[in-house]
C-alpha positions in Angstrom: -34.0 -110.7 -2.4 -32.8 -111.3 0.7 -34.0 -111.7 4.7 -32.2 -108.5 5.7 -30.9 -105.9 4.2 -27.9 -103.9 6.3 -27.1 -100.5 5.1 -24.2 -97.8 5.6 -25.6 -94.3 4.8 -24.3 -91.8 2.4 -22.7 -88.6 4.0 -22.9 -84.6 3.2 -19.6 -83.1 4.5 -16.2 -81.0 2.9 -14.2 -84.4 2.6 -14.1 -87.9 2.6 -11.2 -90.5 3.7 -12.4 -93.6 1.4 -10.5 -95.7 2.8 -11.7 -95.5 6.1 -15.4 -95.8 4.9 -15.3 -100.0 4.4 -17.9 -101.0 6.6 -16.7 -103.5 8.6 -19.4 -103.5 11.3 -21.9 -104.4 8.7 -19.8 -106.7 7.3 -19.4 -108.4 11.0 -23.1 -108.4 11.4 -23.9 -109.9 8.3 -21.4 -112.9 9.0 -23.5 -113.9 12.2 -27.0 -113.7 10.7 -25.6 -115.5 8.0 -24.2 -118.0 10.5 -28.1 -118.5 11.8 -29.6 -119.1 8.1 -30.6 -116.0 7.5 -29.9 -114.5 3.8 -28.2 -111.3 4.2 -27.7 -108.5 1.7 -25.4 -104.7 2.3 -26.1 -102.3 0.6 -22.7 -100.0 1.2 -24.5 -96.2 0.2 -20.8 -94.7 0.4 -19.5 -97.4 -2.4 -20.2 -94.8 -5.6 -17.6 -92.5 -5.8 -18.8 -89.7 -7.4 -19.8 -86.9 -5.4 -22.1 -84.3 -5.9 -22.4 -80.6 -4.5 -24.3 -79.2 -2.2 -25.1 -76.1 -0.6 -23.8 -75.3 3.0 -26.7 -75.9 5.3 -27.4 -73.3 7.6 -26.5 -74.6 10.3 -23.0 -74.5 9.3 -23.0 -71.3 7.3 -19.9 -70.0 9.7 -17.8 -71.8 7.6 -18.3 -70.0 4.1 -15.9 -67.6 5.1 -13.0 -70.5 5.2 -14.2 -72.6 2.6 -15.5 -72.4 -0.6 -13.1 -70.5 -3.2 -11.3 -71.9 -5.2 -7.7 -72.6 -4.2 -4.7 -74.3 -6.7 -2.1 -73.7 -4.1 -0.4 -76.4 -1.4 -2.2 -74.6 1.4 -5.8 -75.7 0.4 -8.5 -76.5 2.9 -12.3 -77.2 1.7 -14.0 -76.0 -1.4 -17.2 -77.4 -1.5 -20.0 -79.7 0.5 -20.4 -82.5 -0.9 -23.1 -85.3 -1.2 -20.7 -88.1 -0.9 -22.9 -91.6 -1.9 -25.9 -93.4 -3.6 -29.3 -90.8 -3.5 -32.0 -91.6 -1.4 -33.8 -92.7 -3.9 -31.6 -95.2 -5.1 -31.5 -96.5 -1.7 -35.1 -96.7 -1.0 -35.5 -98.3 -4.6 -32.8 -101.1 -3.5 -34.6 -101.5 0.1 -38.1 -102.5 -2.1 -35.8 -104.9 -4.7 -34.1 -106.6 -1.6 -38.0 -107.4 0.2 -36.0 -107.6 3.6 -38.0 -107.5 6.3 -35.5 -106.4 8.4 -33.3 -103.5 7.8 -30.4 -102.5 9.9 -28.7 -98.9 9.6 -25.4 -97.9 11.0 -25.9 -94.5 13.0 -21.9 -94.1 14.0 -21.6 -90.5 13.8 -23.1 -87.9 15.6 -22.4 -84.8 13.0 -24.4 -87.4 10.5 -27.3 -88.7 12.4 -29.5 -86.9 9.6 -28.5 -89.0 6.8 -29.2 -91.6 9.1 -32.3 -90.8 9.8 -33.0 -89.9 5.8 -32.3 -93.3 5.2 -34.6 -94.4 7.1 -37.1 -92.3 5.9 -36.2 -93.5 2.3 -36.2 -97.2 3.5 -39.5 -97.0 5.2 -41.3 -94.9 1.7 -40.3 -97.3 -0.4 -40.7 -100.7 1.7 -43.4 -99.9 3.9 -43.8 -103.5 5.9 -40.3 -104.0 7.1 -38.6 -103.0 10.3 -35.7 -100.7 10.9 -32.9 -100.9 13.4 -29.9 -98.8 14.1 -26.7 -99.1 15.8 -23.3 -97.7 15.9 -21.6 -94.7 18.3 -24.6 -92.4 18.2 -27.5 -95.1 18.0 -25.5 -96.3 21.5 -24.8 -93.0 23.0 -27.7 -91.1 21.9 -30.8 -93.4 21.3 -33.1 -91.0 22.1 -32.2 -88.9 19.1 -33.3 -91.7 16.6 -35.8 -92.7 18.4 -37.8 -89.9 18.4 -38.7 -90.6 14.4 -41.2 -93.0 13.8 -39.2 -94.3 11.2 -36.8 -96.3 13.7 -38.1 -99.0 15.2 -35.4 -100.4 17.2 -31.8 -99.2 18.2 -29.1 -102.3 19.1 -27.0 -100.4 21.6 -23.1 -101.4 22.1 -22.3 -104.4 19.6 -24.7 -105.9 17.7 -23.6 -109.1 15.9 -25.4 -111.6 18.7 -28.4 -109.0 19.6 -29.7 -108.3 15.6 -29.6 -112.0 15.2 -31.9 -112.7 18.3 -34.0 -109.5 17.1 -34.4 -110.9 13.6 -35.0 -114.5 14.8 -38.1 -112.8 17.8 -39.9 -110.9 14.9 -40.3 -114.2 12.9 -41.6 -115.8 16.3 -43.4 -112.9 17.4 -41.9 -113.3 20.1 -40.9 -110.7 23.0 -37.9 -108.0 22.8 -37.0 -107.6 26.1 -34.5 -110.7 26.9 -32.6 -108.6 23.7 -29.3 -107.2 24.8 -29.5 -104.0 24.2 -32.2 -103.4 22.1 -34.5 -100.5 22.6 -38.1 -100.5 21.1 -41.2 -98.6 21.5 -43.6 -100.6 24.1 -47.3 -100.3 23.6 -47.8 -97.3 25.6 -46.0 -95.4 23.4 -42.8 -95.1 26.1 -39.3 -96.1 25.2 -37.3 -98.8 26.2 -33.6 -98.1 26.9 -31.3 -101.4 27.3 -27.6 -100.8 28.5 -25.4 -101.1 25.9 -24.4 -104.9 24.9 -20.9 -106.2 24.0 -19.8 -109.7 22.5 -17.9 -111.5 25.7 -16.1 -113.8 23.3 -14.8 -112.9 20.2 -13.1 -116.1 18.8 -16.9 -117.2 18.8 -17.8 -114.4 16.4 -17.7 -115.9 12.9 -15.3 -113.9 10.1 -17.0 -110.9 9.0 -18.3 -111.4 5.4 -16.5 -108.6 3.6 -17.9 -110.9 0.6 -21.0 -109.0 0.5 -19.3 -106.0 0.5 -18.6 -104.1 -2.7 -14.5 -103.4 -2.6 -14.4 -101.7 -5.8 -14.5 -98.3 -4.8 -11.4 -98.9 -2.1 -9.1 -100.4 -4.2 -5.5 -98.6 -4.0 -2.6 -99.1 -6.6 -4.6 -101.6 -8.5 -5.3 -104.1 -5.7 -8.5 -103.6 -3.1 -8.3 -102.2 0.1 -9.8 -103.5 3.3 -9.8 -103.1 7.3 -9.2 -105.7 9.9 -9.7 -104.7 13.6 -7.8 -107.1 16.3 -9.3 -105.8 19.6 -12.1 -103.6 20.8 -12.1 -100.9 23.6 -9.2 -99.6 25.1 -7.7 -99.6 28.2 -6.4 -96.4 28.5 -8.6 -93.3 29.6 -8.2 -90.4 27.3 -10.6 -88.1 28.1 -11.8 -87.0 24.3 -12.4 -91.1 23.6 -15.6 -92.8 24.0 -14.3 -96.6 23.9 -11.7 -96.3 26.3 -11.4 -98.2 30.0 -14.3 -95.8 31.3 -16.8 -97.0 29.0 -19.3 -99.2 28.7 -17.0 -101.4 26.5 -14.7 -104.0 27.7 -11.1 -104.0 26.2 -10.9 -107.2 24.3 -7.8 -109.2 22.0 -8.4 -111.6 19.4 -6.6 -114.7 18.9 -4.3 -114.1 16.3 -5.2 -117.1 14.6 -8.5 -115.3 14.0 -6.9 -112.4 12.5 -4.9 -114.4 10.2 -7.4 -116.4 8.9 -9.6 -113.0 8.6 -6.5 -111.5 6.2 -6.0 -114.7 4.6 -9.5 -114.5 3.1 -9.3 -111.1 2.3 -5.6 -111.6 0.3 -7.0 -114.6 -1.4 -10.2 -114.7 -1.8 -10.4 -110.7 -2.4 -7.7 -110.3 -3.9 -6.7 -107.3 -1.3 -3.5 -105.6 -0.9 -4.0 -102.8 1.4 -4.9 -103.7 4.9 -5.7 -101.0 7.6 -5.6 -102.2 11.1 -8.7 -99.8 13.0 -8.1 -100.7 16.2 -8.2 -97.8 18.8 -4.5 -98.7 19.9 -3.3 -101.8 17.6 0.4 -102.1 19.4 -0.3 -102.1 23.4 0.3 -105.2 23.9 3.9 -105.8 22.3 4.5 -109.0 22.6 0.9 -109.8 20.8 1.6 -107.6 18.2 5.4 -108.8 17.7 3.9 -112.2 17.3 1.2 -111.1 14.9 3.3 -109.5 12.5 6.0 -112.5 12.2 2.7 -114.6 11.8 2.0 -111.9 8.7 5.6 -112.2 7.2 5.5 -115.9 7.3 2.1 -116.4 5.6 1.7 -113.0 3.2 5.4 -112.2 2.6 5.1 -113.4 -1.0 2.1 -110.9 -1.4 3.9 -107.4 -1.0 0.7 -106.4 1.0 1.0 -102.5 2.3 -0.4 -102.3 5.8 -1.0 -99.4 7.9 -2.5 -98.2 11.5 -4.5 -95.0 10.9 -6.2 -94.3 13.8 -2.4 -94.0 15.2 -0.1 -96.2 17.4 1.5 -95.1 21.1 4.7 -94.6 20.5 5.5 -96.0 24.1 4.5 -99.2 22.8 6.9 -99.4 20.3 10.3 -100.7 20.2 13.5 -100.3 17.8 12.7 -104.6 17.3 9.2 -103.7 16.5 9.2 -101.0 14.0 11.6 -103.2 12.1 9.2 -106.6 12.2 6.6 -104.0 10.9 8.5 -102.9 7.7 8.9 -106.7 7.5 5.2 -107.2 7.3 4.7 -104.6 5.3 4.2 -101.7 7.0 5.2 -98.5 4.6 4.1 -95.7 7.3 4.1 -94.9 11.0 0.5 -93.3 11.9 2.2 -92.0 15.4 0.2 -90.6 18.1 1.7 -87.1 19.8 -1.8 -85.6 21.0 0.0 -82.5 22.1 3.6 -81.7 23.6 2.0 -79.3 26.2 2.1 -80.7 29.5 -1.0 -79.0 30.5 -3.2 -79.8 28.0 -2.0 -83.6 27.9 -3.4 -83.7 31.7 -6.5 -82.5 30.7 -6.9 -85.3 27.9 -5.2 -87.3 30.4 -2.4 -88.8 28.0 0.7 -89.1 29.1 4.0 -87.1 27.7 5.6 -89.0 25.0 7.8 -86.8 23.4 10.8 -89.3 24.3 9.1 -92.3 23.1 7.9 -90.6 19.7 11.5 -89.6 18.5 13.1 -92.6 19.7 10.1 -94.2 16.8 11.1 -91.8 14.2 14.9 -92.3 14.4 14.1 -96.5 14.3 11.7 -95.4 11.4 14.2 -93.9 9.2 16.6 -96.6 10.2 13.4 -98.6 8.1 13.3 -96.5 5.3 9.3 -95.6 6.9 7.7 -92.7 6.6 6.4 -91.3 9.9 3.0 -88.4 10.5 2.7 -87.4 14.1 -0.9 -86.3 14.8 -1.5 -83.2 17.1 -5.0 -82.9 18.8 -5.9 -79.0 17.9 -9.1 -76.9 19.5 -9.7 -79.4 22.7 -11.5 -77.4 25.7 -8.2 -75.1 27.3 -6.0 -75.9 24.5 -4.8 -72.5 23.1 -3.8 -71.7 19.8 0.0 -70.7 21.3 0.4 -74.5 22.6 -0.4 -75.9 18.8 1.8 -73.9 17.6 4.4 -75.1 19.3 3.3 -78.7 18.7 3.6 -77.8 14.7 7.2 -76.0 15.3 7.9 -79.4 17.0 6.9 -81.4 13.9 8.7 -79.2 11.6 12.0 -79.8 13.5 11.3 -83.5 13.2 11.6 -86.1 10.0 7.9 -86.8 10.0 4.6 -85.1 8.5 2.5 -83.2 10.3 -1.3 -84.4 10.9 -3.8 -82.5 12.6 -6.9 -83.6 14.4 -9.4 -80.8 15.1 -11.1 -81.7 18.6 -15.0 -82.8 18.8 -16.5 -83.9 21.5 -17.8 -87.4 21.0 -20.8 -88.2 23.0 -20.2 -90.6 25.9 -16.9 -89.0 26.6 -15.5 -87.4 29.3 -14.8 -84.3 27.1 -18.4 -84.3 25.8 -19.6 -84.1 29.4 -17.4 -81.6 30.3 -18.1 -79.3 27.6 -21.9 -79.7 27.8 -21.5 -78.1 31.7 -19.1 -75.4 30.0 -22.0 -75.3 27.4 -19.8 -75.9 24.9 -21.5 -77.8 22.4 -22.7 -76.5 19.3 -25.9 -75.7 18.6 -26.7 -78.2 16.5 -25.3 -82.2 16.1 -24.6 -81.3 12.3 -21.3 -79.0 13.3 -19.9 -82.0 15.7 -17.5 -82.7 13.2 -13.7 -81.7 12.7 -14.6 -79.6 9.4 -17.0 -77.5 11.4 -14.4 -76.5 14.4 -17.2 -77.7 16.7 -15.8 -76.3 20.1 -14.9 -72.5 20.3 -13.0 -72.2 24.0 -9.7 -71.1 24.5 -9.0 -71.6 20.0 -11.5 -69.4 18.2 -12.6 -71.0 15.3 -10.5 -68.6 13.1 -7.2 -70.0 15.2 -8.2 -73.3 14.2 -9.0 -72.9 10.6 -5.5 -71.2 10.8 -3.6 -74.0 12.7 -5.0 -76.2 9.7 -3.4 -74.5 7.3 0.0 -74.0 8.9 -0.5 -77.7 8.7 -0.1 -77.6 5.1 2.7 -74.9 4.9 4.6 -77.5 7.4 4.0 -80.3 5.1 4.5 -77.9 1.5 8.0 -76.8 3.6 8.6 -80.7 4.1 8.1 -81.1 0.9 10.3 -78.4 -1.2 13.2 -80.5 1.0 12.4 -83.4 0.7 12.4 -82.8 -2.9 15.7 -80.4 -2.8 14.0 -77.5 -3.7 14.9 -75.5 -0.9 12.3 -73.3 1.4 12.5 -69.5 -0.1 13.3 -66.6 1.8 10.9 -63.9 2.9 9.8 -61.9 -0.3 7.1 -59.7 -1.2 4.0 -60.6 -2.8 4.4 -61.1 -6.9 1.9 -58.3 -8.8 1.1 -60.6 -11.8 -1.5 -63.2 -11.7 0.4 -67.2 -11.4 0.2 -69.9 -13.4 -2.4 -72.1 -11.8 -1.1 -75.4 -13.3 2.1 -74.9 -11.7 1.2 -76.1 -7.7 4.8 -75.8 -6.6 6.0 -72.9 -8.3 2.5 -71.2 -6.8 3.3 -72.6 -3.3 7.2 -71.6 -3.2 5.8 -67.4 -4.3 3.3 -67.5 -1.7 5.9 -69.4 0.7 7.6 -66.3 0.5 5.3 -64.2 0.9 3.5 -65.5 3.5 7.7 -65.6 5.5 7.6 -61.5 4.9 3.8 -60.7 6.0 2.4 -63.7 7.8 -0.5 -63.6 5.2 -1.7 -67.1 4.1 -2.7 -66.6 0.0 -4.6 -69.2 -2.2 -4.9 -69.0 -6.3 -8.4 -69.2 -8.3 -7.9 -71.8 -11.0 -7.4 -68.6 -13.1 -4.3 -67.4 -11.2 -5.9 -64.6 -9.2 -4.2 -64.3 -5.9 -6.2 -63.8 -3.0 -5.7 -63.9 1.0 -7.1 -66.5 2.9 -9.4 -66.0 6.3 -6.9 -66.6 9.1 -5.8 -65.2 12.2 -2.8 -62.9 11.6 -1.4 -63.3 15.4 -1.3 -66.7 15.2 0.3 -66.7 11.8 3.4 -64.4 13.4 3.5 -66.5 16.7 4.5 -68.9 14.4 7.0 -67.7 11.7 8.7 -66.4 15.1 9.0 -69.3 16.5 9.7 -71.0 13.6 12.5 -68.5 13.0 16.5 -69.9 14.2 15.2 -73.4 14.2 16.3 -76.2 11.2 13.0 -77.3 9.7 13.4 -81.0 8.5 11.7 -82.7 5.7 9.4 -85.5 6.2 12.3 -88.7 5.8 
């Protein structure tokens, strides 16, 4: 049983990143209603790892003809949609065992309001006396959306730790709502109330999130659990596809490091974790900080062998040759490098700056490490052309590092998102504002995107066979006979060659059968011609 029960919905998409899943907002709430007596209870929906399949909605039917078959080879997108989670059932079932009379449910993501909103549902069929609230990105940019189902009774706009507390504590009372920061609620008229969006002004007052009540099982890499700390919130810098940065409605914030140790301590010690990923928007901008943090990590964890990482990508201007090596000393394995584009043009439209001198200065003091390096490339933004990512990709293949790419979507409360709704540019519908979907089709067609993704993987497969000391093959017909399906590299190296002598990008059935994938033959030849007189590296 418990006073509230907090929730992080299932998902129904191509793919899931585990590891990024944790639910760390949840965990943050729970630690302040905690803090104020209250018993507290999540219920983490994304925590059972087997999937199940679905069928494509309609809605996103487009993408049939890209996904779907069956592919053994290196250069592998999608097969199938999956349910990814606990049922609704099961969830509803666990809502009536737990007797909250509060439930909270995070709403972060546009492209999966709908299994928000399911939840709810679910929540509401089986406990029928509580009270639902949502928050997250979309319950704060959106609120409209979820409030429009009688199954949401409140939405906590911006960040919620102080604001569900108060909400919790004024439903006991029966008290009034509207001294709430940023709460929204359904007066007695039938009208909505929409509060700006809150934000905590102190965070060394915010007790340590309570990843206790989190089930860790499911993220545990190598043998050891995984978990996420974030130092700051909001950024400072303006890009224009961001929704947290210095024009929004959220404040750029630092925690004390003493906050953040103590937040890893209990998570190395008490949960036994050993693979930490820092989520901040930009964990590195303020060098000094972050120098100082990860000499505080050596000194406390270096015993621990902890593997630590920053996947939502560090500014390589930030960096520094005396950084990157304190980062392999605290345990840093990887450099998660943001490039965004090398196209002046398009980096004025997402207004970043150029950083092309700054990211291979970080890849030579990488290597000097013994780190592995990915440079992420935005692909698909408003104006950006299919020519211009190519020539980002030639630029990663001429570089030790892996190639990541990023397929645009406009997050709503962006600058981008406004733009492209004047362009009317948004999709149809808020289920294909996701990167699987190739939401925006501007100046990339959605077949030039799909295809960019997969010269993704033959960068990464060419990386690879060097890395490795196979060697990249020469330009070679297309083999007659079926291949051997269990052999991946021996399948990618025959359609490597082919694909160098007809620009045609192949997969294999699990029964050998070769078969051409749906790409865009131009943008294939654009780049094996550029691609062509230029020294591709591997990826260290």
């Amino acid at each position: 049983m418990a006073d509230i029960l907090l929730i992080q919905p299932p998902i129904r998409d191509f793919y899931l990143t585990a590891k990024r899943t944790i639910p760390y907002s949840l965990a943050s709430m729970a630690a302040g209603l905690r803090a104020q007596g209250f018993s507290v209870r999540i219920l983490d929906a994304l925590s059972r790892t087997k999937a199940r399949r679905q069928n494509i909605p309609p809605e996103l039917a487009y993408l049939a003809s890209y996904y779907g078959r069956s592919d053994r080879s290196p250069f592998a997108l999608f097969q199938y949609y999956q349910h990814f989670g606990y049922s609704f059932d099961y969830i509803g079932s666990e809502a009536a065992r737990s007797g909250a009379f509060l439930v909270g449910i995070s709403a972060s993501f546009t492209a999966y309001h709908d299994m928000a909103l399911a939840t709810a549902a679910a929540v509401k069929k089986h406990l029928p006396g509580c009270r639902v609230v949502m928050g997250g990105h979309h319950a704060t940019a959106l609120p409209h959306t979820l409030m429009a189902s009688m199954d949401v009774d409140f939405i906590i706009r911006g960040e919620g730790e102080i604001a569900i507390g108060q909400l919790a504590s004024a439903l006991i009372e029966k008290k009034g709502l509207d001294k709430i920061p940023g709460l929204c609620f359904r007066r007695t008229d039938g009208t909505v109330r929409i509060a700006q969006p809150t934000h905590v002004q102190e965070l060394a007052g915010l007790p340590r999130p309570a990843l206790d009540l989190v089930n860790l099982a499911p993220y545990r890499r190598k043998g050891r659990a995984g978990t996420v700390v974030i130092t700051s919130r909001g950024c400072p810098m303006r890009c224009s596809y961001c929704c947290v940065g210095r024009d929004s409605a959220q404040p750029y914030r630092r925690r004390e490091i003493s906050d953040v140790i103590d937040e890893i301590d209990f998570a190395v010690n008490e949960l036994e974790a050993g693979f930490i990923d820092f989520e901040d928007e930009n964990l590195s901008l303020e060098p000094g900080w972050f120098l100082e943090l990860l000499k505080r990590i050596r000194q406390r964890f270096g015993r621990h062998d902890l593997e630590l990482r920053a996947m939502n990508g560090l500014f390589p201007p930030s960096l520094t040759a005396e950084t990157v090596a304190a980062m392999k000393s605290a345990g840093f394995k990887k450099l998660n490098l943001s490039l965004g584009s090398t196209s002046r043009r398009q980096l004025d439209r997402f207004q970043r700056p150029q950083v092309i001198t700054a990211f291979d200065d970080c890849l030579n003091w990488a290597a000097a490490q013994g780190l592995e390096s990915v440079g992420y490339i935005i692909i698909g933004g408003p104006g950006q052309t299919a020519e211009s990512s190519v020539a980002d990709l030639v630029f990663l293949a001429r570089r030790r590092v892996l190639a990541g790419l990023s397929v645009f979507y406009p997050a709503p409360g962006s600058r981008d998102y406004r733009n492209c709704q004047k362009l009317g540019l948004l999709p149809s519908t808020f289920m294909a504002m996701r990167a699987s979907a190739f939401p925006v089709e501007h100046s990339t067609t959605r077949e030039q995107a799909a295809t960019l993704m997969r010269l993704g993987r033959v960068v990464n497969f060419m990386k690879h066979l060097i890395d490795t000391g196979a060697g990249i093959p020469n330009a070679s017909p297309l083999p007659a006979k079926a291949l051997d399906p269990s052999d991946r590299i021996t399948i990618g190296r025959r359609l490597l060659a082919a694909f160098f002598e007809d620009g045609i990008i192949r997969g294999v059935t699990s029964e050998g059968e070769i078969y051409p994938h749906h790409t865009c033959l131009q943008t294939t030849e654009m780049f094996i011609d550029k691609l062509r007189g230029s020294r591709t590296h591997g990826s260290c």
